[in-house]
ZADREN-364814 format. One line per field, with one value per residue: residue number from 1; x, y, z of N, C-alpha, C, O in turn; residue in one letter. Coordinates in pm, 1 decimal. Atoms other than C-alpha are relative to their C-alpha. Layout:
# ZADREN-364814
resi	(NUM	...)
npx	(X	...)
npy	(Y	...)
npz	(Z	...)
capx	(X	...)
capy	(Y	...)
capz	(Z	...)
cpx	(X	...)
cpy	(Y	...)
cpz	(Z	...)
opx	(X	...)
opy	(Y	...)
opz	(Z	...)
resn	(A	...)
# end
This chain:
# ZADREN-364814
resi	(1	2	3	4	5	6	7	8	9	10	11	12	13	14	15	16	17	18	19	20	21	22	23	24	25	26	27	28	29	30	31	32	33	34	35	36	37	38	39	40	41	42	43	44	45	46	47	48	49	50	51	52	53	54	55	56	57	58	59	60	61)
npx	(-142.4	-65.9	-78.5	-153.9	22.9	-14.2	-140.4	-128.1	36.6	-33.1	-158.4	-44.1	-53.1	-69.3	-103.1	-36.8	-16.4	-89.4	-83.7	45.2	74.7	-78.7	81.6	116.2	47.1	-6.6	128.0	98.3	52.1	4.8	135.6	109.8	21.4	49.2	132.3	116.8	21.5	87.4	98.1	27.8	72.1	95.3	91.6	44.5	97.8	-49.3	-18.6	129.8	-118.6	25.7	-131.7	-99.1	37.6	-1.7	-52.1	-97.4	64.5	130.0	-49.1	78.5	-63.1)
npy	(5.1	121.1	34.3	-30.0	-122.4	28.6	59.1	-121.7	-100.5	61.9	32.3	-87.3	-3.7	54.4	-9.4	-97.1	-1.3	43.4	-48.9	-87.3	-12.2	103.4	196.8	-40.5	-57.5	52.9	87.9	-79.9	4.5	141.5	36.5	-130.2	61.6	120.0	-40.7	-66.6	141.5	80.4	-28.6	-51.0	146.8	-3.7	-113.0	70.0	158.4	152.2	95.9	31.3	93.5	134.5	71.8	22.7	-1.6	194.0	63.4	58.4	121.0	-37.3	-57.8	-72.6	-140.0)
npz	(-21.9	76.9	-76.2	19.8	-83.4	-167.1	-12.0	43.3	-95.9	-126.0	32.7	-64.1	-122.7	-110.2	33.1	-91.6	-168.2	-90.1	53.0	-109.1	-114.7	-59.0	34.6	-83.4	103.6	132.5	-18.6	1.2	171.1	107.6	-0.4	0.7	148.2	-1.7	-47.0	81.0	181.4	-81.2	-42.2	97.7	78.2	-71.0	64.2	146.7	20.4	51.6	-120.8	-117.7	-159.3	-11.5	72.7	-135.6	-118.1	42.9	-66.2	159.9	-22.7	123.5	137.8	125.3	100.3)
capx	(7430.3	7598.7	7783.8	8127.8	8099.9	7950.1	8242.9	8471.3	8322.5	8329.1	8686.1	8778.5	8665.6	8777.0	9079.2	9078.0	8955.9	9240.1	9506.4	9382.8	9232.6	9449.2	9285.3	9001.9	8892.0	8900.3	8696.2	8448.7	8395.9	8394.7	8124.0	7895.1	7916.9	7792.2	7526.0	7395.2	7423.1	7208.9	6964.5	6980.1	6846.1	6606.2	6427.7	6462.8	6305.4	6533.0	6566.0	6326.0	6412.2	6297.8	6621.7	6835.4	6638.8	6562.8	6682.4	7002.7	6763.8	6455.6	6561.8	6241.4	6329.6)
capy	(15468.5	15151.9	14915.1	15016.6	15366.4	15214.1	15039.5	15275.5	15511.5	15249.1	15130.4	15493.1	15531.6	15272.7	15345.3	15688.4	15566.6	15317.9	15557.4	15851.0	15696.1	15345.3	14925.8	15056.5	15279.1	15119.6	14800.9	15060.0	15189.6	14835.1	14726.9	15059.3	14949.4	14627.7	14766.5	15001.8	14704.4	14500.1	14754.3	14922.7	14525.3	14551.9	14890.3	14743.7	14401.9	14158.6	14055.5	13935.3	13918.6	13595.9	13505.4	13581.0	13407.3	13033.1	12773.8	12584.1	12281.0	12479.5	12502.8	12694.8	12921.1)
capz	(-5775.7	-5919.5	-5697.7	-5791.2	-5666.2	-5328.5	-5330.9	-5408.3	-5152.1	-4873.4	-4952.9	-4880.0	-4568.9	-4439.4	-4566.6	-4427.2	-4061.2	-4084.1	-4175.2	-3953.2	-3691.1	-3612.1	-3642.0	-3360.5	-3613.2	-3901.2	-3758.9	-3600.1	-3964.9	-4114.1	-3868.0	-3842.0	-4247.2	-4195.3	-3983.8	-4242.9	-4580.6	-4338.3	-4295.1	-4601.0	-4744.8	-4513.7	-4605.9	-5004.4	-4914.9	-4990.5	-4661.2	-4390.9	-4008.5	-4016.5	-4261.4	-3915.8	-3694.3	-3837.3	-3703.8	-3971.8	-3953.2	-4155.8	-4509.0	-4636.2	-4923.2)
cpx	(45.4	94.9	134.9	21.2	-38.1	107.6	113.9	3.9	18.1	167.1	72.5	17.9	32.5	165.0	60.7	2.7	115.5	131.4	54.2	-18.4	46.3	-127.2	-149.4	-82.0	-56.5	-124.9	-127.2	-100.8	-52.6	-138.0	-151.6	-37.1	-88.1	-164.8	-109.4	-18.3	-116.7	-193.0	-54.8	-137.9	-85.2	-86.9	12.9	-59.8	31.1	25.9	-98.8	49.4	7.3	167.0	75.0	-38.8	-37.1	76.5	117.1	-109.3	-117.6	93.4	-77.8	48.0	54.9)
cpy	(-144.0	-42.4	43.8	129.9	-27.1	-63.3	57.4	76.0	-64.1	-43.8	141.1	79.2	-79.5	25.8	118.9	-33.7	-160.3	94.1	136.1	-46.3	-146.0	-140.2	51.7	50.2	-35.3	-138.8	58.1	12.8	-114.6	-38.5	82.6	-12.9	-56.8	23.3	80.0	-61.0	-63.1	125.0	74.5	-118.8	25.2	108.8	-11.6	-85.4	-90.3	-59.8	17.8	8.1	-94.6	-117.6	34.8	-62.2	-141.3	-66.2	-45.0	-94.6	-1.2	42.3	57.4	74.5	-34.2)
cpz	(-23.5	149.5	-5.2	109.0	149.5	33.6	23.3	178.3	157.0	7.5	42.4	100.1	95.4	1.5	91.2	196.8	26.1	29.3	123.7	164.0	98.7	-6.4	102.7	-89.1	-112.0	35.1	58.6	-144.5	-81.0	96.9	-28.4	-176.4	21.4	39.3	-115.0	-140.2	96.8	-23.9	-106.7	-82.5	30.0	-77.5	-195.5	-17.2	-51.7	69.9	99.7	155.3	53.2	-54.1	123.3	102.5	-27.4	31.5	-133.8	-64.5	-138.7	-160.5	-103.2	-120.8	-115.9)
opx	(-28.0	139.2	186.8	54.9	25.5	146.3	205.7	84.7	61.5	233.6	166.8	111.0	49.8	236.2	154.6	81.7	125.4	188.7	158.0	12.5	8.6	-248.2	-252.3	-182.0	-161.9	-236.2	-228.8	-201.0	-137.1	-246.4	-254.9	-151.1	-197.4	-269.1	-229.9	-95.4	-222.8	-307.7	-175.1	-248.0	-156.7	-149.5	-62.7	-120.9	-38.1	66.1	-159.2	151.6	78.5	219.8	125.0	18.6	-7.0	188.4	99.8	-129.9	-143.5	171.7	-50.6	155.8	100.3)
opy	(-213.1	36.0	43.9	123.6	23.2	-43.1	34.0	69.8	-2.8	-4.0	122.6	153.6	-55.7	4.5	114.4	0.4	-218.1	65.1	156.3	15.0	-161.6	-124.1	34.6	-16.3	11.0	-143.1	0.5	-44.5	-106.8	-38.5	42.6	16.8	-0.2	-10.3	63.3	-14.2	-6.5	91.6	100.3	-92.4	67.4	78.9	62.7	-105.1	-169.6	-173.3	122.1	-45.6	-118.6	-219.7	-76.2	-35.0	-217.3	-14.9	2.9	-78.4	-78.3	133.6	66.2	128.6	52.5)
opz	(47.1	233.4	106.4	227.2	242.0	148.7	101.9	270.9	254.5	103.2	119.3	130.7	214.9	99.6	170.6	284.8	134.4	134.4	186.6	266.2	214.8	-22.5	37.3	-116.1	-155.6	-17.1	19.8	-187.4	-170.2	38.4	-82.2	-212.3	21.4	-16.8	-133.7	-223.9	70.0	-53.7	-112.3	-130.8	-60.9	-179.2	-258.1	-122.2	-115.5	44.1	124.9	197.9	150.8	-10.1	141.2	208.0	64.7	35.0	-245.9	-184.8	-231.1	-186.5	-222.9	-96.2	-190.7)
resn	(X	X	X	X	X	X	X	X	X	X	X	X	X	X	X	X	X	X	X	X	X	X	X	X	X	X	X	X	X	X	X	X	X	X	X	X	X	X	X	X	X	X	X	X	X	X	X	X	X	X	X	X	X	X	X	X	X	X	X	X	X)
# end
């Protein structure tokens, strides 16, 4: 599935749970998002849980 289309597809419901469902809604949706891009990375392996958890200081990488 091509980014656009995830795009698309997320853009619409947020759209719908602002529309429907009032600003509560809508940032619900927008984070419960966030939550599943995060975790999606994760189960692909482009992200570590180490990258959230380093200090600013370490600049390995």
């Amino acid at each position: 599935m091509s980014m656009a289309l995830v795009g698309l597809i997320a853009g619409m419901a947020l759209g719908f749970a602002g529309y429907f469902g009032g600003f509560g809604a809508f940032l619900l949706v927008a984070a419960l998002g966030a939550v599943g891009f995060v975790a999606g990375r994760f189960l692909e392996g482009d992200l570590e849980p180490g990258d959230f958890f380093r200090s600013r200081g370490d600049r390995r990488g």
